[in-house]
C-alpha positions, 0 to 999 in steps of 0.5 A: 847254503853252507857246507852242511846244506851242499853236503846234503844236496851233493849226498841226495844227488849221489845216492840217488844215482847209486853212488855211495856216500857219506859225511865227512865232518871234522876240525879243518885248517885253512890259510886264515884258520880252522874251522868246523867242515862237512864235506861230502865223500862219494865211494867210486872205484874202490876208494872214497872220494871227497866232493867239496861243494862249498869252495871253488877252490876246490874240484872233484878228489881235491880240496882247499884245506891243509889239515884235519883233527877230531875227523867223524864220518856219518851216514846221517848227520847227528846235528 
């Protein structure tokens, strides 16, 4: 799937643990460009918590993008 499709199943799984989420979408700069992104945000310990599902690159708290503009959060995607 692509980050919208893992966000959701990583936000489903979280939630239904009682974790706290929400959607994290904005425009993001990689190495080779900038892209549109969802990334899903997890409340633990006080703080919210990016959970990128969609690179390996990336782990739980880190991820492969360097910058963000136009940043949104959402409880529920609007598109």
């Amino acid at each position: 799937g692509n980050c919208c499709d893992l966000s959701h199943s990583v936000l489903a799984m979280a939630r239904l643990s009682g974790i706290p989420g929400r959607y994290f979408h904005a425009q993001c700069q990689y190495s080779d460009g900038v892209y549109g992104h969802v990334v899903s945000q997890l409340f633990v310990d006080g703080e919210w918590v990016m959970a990128d599902a969609s690179n390996n690159g990336n782990s739980f708290g880190t991820v492969t993008f360097t910058s963000y503009t136009g940043l949104h959060y959402y409880e529920e995607l609007p598109f």
